[in-house]
Backbone as JSON Lines, residues from 0, in Angstrom:
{"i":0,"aa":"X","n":[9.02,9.58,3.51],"ca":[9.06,8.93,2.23],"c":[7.92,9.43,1.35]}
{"i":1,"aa":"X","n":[8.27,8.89,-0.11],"ca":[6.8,9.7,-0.85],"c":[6.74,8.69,-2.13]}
{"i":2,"aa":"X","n":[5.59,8.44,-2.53],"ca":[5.34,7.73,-3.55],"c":[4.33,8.73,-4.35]}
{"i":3,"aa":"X","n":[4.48,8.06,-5.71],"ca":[3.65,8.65,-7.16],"c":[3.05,7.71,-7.36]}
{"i":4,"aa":"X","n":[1.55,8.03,-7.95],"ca":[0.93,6.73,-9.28],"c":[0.61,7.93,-10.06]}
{"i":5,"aa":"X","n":[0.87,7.01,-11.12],"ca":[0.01,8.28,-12.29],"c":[-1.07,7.67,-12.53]}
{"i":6,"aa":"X","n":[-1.52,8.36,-13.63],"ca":[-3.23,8.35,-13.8],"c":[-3.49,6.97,-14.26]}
{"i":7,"aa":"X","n":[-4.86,6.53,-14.11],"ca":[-5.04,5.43,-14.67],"c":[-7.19,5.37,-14.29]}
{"i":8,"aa":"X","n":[-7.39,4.8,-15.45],"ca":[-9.11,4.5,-14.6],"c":[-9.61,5.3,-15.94]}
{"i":9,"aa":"X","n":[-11.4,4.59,-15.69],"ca":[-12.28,5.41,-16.53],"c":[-12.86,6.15,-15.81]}
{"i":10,"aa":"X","n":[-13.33,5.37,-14.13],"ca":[-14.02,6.37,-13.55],"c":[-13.14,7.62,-12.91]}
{"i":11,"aa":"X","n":[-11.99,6.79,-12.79],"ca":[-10.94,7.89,-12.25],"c":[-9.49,8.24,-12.82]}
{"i":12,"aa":"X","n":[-9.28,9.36,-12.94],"ca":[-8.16,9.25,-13.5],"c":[-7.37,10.71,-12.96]}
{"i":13,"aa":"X","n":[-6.46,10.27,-11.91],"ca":[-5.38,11.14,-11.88],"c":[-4.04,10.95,-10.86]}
{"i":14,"aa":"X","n":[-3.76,12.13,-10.92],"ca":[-2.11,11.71,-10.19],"c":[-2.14,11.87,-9.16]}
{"i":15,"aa":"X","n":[-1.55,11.08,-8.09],"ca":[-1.24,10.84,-6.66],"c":[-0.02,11.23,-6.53]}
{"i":16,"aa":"X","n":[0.48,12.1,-5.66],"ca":[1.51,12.09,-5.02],"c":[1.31,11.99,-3.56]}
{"i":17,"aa":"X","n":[1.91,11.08,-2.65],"ca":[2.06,10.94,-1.07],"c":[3.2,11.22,-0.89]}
{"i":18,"aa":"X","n":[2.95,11.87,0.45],"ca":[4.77,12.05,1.22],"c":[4.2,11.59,2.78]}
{"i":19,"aa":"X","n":[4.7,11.25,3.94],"ca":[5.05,11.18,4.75],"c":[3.75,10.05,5.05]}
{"i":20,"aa":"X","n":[3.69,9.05,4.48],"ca":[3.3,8.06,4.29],"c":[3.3,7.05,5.9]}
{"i":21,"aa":"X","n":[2.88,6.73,6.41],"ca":[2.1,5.68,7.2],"c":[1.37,4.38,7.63]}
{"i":22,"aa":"X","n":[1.33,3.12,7.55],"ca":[0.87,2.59,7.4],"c":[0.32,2.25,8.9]}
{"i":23,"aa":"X","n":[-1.36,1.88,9.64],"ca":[-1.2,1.33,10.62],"c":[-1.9,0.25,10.41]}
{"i":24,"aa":"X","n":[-1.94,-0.96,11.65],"ca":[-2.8,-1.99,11.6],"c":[-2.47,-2.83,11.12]}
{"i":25,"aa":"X","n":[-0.9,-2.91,10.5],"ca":[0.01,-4.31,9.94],"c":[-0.93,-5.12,11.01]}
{"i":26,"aa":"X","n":[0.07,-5.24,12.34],"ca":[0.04,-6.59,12.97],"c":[-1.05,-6.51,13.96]}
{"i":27,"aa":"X","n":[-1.77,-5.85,13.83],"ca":[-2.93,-5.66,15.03],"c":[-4.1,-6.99,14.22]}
{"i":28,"aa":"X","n":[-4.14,-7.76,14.96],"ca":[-5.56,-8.59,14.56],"c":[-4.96,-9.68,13.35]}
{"i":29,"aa":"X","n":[-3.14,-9.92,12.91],"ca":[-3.16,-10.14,11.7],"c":[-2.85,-11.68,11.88]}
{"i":30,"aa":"X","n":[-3.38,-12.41,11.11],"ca":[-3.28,-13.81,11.26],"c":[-2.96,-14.45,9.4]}
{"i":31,"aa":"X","n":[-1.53,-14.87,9.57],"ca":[-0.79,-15.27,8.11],"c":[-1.19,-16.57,8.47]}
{"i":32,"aa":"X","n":[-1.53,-17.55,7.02],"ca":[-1.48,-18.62,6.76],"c":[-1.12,-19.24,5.32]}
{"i":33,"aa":"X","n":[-0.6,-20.32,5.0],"ca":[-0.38,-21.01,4.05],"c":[0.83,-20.23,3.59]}
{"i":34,"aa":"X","n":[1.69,-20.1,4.88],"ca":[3.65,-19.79,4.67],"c":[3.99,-20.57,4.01]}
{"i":35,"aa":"X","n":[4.85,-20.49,3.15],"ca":[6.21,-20.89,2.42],"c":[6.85,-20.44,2.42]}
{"i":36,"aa":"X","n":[8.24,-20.9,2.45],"ca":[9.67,-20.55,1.91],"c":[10.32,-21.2,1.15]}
{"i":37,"aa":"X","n":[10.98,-20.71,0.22],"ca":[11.61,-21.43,-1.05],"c":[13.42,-20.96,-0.41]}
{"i":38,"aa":"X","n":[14.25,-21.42,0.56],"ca":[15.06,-21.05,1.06],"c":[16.35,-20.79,-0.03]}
{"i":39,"aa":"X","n":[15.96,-21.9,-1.18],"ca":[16.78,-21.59,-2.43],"c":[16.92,-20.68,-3.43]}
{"i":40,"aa":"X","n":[15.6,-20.56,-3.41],"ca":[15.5,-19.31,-4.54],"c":[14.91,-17.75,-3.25]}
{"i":41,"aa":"X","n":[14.62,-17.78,-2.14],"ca":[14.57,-17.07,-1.4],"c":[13.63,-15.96,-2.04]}
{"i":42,"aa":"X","n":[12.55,-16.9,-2.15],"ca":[11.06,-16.91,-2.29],"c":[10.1,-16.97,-1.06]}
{"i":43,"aa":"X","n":[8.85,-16.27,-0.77],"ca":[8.57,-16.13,0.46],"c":[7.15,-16.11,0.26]}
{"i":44,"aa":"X","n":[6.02,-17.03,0.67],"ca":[4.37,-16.65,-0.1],"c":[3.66,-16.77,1.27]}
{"i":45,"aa":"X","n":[2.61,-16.77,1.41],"ca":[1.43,-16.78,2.47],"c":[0.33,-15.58,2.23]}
{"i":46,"aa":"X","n":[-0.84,-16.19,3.1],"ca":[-1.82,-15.65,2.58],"c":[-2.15,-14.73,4.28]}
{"i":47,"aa":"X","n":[-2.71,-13.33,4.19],"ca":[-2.64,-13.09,5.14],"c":[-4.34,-12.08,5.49]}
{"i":48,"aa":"X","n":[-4.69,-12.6,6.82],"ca":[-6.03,-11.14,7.16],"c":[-5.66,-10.51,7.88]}
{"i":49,"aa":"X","n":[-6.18,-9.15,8.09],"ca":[-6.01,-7.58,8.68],"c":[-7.54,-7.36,8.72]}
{"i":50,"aa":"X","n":[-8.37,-7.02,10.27],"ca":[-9.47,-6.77,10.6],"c":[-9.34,-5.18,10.15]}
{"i":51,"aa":"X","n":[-8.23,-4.35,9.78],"ca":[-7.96,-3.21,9.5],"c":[-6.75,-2.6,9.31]}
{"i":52,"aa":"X","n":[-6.63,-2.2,7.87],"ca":[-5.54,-1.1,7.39],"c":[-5.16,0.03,7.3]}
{"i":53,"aa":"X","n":[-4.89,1.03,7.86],"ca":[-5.02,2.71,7.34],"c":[-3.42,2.76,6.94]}
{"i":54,"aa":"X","n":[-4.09,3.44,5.3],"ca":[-2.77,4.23,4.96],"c":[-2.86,5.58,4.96]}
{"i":55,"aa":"X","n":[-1.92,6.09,5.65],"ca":[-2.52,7.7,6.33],"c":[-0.81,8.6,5.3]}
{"i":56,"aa":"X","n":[-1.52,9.14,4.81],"ca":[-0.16,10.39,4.44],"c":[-0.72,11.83,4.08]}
{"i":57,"aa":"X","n":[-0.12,12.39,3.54],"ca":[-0.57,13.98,3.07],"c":[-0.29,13.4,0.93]}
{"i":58,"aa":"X","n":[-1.67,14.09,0.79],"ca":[-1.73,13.59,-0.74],"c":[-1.71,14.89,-1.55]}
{"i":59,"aa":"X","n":[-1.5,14.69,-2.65],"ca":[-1.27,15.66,-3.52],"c":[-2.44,14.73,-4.93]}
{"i":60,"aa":"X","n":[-3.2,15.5,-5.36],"ca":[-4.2,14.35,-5.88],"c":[-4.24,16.01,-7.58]}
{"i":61,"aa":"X","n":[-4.47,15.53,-8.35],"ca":[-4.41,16.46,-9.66],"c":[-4.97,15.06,-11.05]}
{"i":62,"aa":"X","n":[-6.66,15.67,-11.14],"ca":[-6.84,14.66,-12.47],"c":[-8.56,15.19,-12.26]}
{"i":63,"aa":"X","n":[-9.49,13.9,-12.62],"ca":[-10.57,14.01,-12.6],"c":[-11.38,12.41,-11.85]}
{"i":64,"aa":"X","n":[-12.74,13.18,-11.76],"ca":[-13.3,11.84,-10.47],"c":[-14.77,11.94,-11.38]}
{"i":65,"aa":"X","n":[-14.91,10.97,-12.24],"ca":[-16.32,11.02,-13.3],"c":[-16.33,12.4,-13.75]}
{"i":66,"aa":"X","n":[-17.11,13.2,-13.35],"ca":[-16.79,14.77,-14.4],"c":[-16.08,16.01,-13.95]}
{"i":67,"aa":"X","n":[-15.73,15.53,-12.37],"ca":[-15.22,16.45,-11.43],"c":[-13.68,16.68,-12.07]}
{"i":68,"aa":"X","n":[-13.19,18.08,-11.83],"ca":[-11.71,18.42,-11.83],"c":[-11.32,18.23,-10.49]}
{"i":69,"aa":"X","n":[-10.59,17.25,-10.24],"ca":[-9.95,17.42,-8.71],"c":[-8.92,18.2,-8.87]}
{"i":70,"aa":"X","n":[-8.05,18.87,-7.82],"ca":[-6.88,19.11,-7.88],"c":[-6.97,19.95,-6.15]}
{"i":71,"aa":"X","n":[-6.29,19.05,-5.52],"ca":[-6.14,19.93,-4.0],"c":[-4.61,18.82,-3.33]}
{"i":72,"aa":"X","n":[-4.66,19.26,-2.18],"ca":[-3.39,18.48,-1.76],"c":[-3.98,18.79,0.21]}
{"i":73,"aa":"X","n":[-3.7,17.66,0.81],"ca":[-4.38,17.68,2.13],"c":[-4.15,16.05,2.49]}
{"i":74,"aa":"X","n":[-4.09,15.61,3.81],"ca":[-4.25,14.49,4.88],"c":[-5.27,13.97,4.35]}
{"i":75,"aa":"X","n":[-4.85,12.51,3.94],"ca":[-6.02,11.66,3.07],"c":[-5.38,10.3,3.96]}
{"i":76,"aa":"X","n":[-6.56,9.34,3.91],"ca":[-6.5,7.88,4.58],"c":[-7.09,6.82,3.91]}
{"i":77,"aa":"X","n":[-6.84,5.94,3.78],"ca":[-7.28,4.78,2.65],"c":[-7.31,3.42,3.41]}
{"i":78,"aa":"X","n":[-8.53,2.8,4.16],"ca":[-8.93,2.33,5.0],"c":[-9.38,0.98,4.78]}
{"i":79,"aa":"X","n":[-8.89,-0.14,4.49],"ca":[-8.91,-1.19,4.03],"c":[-9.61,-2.35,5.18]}
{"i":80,"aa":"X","n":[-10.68,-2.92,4.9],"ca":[-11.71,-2.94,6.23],"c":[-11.51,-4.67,5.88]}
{"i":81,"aa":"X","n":[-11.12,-5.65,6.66],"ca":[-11.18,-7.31,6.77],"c":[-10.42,-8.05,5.32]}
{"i":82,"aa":"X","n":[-9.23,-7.24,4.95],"ca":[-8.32,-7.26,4.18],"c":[-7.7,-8.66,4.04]}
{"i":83,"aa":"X","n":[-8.22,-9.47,3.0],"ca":[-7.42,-10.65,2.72],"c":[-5.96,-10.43,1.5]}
{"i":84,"aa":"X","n":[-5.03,-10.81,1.59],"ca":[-3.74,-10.68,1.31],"c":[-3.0,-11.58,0.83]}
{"i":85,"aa":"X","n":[-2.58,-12.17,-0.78],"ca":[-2.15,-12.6,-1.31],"c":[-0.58,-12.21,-1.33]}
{"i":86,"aa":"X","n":[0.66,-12.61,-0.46],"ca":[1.86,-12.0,-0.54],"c":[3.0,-12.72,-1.06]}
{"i":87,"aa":"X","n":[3.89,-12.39,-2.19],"ca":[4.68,-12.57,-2.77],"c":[6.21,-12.61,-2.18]}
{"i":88,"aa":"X","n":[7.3,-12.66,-1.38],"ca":[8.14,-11.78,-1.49],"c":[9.42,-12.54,-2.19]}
{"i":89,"aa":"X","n":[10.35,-11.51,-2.74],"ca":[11.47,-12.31,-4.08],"c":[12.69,-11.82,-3.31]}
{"i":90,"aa":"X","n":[13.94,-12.51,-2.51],"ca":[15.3,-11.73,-2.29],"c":[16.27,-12.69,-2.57]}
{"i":91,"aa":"X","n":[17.52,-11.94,-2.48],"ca":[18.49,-12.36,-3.01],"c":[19.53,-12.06,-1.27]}
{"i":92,"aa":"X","n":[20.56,-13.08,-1.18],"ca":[21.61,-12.91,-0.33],"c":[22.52,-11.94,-0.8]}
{"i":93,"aa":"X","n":[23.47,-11.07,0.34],"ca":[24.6,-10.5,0.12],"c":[25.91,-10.72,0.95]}
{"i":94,"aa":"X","n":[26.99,-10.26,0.6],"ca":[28.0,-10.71,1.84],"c":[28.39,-9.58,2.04]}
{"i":95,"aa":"X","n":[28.18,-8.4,3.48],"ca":[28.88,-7.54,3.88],"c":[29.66,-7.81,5.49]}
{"i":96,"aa":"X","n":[30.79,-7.38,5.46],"ca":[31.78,-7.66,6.82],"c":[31.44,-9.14,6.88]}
{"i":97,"aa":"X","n":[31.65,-9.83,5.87],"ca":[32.32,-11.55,6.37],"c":[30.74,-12.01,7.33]}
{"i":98,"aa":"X","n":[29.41,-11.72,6.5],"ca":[28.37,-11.9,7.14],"c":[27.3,-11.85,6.19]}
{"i":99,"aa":"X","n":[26.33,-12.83,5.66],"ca":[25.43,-12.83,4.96],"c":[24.48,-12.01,5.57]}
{"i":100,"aa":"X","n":[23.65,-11.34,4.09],"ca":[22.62,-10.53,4.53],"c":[21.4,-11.0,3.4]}
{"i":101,"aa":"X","n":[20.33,-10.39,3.72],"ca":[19.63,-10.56,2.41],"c":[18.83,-9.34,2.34]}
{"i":102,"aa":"X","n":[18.48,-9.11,0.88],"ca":[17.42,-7.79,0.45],"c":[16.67,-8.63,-0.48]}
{"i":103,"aa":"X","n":[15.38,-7.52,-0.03],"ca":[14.06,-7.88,-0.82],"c":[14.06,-7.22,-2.05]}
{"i":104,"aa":"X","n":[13.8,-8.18,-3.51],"ca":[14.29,-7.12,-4.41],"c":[12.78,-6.8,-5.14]}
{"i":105,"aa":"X","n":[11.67,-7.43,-4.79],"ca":[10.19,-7.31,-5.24],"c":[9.35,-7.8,-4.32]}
{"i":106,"aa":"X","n":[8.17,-7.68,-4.25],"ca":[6.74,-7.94,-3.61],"c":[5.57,-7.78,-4.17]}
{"i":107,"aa":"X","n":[5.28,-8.74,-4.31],"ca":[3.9,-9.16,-5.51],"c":[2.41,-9.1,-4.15]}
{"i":108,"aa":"X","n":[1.97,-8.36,-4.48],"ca":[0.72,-8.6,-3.67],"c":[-0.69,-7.7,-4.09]}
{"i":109,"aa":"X","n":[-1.75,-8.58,-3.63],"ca":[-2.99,-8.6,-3.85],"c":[-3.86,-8.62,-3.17]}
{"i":110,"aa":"X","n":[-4.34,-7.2,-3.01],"ca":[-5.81,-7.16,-2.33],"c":[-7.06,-7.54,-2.11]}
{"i":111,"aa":"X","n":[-7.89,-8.23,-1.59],"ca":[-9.32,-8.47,-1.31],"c":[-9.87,-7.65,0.02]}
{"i":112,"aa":"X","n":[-10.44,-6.48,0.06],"ca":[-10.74,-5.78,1.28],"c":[-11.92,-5.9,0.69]}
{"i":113,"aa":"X","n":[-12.5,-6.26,2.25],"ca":[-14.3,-6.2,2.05],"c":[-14.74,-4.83,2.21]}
{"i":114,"aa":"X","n":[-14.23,-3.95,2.44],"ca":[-15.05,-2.64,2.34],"c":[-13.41,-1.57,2.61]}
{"i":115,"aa":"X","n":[-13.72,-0.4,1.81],"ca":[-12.52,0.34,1.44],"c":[-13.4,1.57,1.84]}
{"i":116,"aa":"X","n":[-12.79,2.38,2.56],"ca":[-13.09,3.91,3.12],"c":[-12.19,5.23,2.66]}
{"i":117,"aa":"X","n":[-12.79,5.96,2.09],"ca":[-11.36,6.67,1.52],"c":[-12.02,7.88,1.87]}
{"i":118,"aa":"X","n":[-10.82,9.1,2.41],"ca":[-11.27,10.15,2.91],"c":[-10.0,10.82,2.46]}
{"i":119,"aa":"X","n":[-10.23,11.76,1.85],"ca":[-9.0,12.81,0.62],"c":[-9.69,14.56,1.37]}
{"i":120,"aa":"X","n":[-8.75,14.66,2.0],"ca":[-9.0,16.4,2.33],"c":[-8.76,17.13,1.61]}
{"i":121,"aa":"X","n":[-9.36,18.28,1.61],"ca":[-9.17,19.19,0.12],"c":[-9.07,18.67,-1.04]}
{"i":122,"aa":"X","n":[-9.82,18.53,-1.45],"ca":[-10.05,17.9,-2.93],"c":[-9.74,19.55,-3.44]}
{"i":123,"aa":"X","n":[-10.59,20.08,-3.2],"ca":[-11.01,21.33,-4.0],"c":[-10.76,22.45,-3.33]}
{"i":124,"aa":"X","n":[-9.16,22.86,-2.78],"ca":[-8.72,23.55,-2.11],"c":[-9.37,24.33,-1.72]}
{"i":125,"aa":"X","n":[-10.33,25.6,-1.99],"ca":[-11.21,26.11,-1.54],"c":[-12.6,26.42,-1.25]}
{"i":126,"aa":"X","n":[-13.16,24.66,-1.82],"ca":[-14.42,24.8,-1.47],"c":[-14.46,23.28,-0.62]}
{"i":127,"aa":"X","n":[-14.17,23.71,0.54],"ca":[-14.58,22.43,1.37],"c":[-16.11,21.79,1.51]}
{"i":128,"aa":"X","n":[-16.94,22.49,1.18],"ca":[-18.4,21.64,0.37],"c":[-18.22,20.9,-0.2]}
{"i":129,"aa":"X","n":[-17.98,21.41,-1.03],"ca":[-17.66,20.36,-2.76],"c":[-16.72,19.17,-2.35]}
{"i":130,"aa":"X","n":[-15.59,19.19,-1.76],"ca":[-14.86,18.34,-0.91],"c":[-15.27,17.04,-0.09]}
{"i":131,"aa":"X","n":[-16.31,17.73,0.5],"ca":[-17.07,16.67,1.44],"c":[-17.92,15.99,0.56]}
{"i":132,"aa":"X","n":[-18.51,16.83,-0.47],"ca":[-19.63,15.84,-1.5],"c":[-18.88,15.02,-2.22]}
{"i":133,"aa":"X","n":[-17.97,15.33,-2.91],"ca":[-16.96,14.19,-2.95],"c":[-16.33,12.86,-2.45]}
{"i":134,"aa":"X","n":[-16.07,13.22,-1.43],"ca":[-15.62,12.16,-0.22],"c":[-16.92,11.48,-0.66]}
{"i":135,"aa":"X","n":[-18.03,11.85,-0.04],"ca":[-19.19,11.14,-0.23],"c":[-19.58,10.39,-1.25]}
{"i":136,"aa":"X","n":[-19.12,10.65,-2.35],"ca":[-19.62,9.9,-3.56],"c":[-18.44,9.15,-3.74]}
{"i":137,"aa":"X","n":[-17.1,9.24,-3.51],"ca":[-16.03,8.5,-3.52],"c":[-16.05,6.88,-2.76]}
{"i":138,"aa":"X","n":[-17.35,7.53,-1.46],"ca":[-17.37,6.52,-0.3],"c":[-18.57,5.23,-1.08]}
{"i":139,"aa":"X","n":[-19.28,5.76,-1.3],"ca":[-20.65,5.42,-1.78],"c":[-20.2,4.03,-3.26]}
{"i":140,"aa":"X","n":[-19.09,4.78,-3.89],"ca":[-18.61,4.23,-4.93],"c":[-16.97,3.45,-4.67]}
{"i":141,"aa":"X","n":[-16.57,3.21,-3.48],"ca":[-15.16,3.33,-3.4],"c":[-14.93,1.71,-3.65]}
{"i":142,"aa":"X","n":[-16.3,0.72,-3.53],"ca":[-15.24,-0.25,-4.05],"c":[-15.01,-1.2,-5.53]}
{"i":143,"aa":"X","n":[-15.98,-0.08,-6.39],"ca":[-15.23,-0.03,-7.77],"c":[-14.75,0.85,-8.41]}
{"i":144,"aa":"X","n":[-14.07,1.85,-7.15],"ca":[-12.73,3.17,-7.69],"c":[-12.16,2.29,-6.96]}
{"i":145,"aa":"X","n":[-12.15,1.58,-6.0],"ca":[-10.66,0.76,-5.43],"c":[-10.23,-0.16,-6.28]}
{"i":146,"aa":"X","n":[-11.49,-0.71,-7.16],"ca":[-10.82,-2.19,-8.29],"c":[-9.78,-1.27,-9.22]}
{"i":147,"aa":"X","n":[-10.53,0.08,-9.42],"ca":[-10.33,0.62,-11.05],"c":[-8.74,0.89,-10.38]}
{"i":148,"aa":"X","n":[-8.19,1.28,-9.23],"ca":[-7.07,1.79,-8.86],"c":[-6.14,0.88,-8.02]}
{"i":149,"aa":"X","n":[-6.79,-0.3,-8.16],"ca":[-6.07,-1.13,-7.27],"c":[-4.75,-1.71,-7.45]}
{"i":150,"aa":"X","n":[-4.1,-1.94,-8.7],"ca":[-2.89,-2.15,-9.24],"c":[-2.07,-0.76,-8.74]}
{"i":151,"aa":"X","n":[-2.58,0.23,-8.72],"ca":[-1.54,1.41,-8.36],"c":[-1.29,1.51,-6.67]}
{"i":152,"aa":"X","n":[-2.78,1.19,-5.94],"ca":[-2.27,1.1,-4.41],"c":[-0.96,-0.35,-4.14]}
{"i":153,"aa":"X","n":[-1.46,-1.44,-4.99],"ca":[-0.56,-2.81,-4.29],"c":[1.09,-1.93,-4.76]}
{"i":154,"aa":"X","n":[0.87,-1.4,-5.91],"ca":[2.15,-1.37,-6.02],"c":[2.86,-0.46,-5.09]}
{"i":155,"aa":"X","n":[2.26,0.98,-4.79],"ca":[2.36,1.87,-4.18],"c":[2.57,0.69,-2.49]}
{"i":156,"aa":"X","n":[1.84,0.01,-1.75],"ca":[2.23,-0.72,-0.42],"c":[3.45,-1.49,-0.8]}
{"i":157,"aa":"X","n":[3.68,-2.71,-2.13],"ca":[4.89,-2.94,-1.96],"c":[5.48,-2.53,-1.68]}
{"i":158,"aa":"X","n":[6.42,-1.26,-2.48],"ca":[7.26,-0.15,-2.25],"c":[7.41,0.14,-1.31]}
{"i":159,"aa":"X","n":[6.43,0.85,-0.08],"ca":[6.21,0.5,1.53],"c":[6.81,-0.25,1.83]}
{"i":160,"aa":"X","n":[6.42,-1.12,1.98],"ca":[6.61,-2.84,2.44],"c":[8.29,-3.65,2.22]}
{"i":161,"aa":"X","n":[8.66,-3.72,0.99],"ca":[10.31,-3.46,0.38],"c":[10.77,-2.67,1.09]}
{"i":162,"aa":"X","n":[10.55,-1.57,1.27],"ca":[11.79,-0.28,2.38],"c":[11.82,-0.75,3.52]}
{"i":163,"aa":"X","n":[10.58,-1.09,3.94],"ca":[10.2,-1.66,5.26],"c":[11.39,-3.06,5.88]}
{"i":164,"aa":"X","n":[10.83,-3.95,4.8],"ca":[11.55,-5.17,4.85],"c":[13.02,-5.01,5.32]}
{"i":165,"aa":"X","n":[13.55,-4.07,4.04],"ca":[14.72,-3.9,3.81],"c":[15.51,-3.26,4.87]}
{"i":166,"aa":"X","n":[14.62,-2.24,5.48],"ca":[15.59,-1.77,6.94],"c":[15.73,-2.79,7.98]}
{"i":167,"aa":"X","n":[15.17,-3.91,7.82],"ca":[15.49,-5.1,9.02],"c":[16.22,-5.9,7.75]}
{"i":168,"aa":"X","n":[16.2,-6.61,7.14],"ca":[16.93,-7.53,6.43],"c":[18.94,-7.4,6.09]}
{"i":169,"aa":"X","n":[18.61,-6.04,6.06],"ca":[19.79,-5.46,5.55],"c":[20.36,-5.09,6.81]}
{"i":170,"aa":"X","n":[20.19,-5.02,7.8],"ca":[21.01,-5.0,9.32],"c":[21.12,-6.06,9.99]}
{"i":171,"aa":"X","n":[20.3,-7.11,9.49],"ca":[20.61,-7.97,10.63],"c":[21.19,-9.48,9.69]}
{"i":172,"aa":"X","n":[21.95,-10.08,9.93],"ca":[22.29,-11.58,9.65],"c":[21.37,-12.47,8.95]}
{"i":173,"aa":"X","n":[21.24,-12.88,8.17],"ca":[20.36,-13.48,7.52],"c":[20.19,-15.14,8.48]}
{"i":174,"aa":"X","n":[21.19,-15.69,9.0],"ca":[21.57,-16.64,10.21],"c":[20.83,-15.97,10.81]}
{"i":175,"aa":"X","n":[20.83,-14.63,11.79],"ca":[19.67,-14.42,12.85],"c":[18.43,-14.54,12.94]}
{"i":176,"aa":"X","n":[18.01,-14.18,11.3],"ca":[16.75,-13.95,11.4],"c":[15.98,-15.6,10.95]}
{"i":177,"aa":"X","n":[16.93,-16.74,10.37],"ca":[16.11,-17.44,9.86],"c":[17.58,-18.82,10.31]}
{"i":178,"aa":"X","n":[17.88,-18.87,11.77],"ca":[18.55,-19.92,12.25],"c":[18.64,-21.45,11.49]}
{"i":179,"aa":"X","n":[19.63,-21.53,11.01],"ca":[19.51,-23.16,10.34],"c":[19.54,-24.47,11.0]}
């Protein structure tokens, strides 16, 4: 799979492309609280922690980082460290083969990570120096480039998260998964 953000930020500003996207550390350590279900409007909220997130893919990164020209493409990870989680989810029922189903048609969610690690390979396709000094100042500064970019990652994990959903929701009985 592959997701885009385009540019956005003062301190940062440029384009993301991911492909073969990853997420680990969903359910390792994860403890949801303050569930709801709105079974009518098939509305879904709770608040959730993650002692740890990695989103691991191959990035394609083209813009600028304060005065730097980035532009490289390389295995980047975005490391979301005691992650509190504001989650939304919105679906609607369907009827296929004489059998209710349901799909997720949005996911509203919101980050609080106490410390964000970000490691982007090749920034600067051929000067892996410059690359690493980067990383470094990215690290040093990452968790107000994570505020300035943070509307583009939630949206970028929904999207995740929706496909995700959707390959279990959409196969299995909506009766199976949520017995009346």
């Amino acid at each position: 799979d592959s997701m885009s953000i385009g540019e956005s930020g003062t301190i940062a500003s440029f384009k993301q492309n991911y492909r073969n996207i990853k997420v680990h550390g969903l359910t390792k350590g994860l403890n949801v609280t303050n569930y709801e279900i709105d079974f009518d409007n098939l509305i879904f909220k709770s608040d959730s922690f993650n002692p740890q997130i990695d989103f691991v893919a191959n990035c394609k990164l083209d813009g600028r980082l304060l005065l730097f020209r980035i532009h490289g493409q390389g295995p980047c990870n975005i490391t979301m460290l005691n992650l509190k989680t504001k989650n939304t989810y919105y679906g609607e029922k369907y009827d296929k083969d004489d059998k209710t189903y349901m799909k997720l048609l949005k996911y509203d969610v919101k980050f609080r990570p106490e410390k964000v690690i970000l490691n982007f390979e090749r920034l600067f396709e051929k000067d892996s120096f410059l690359g690493t000094q980067i990383n470094s100042i990215l690290n040093s500064n990452s968790d107000l480039l994570f505020r300035e970019l943070q509307s583009s990652y939630e949206d970028t994990f929904a999207k995740v998260f929706i496909k995700f959903g959707n390959d279990i929701f959409t196969q299995i009985p909506f009766n199976k998964i949520f017995p009346a």
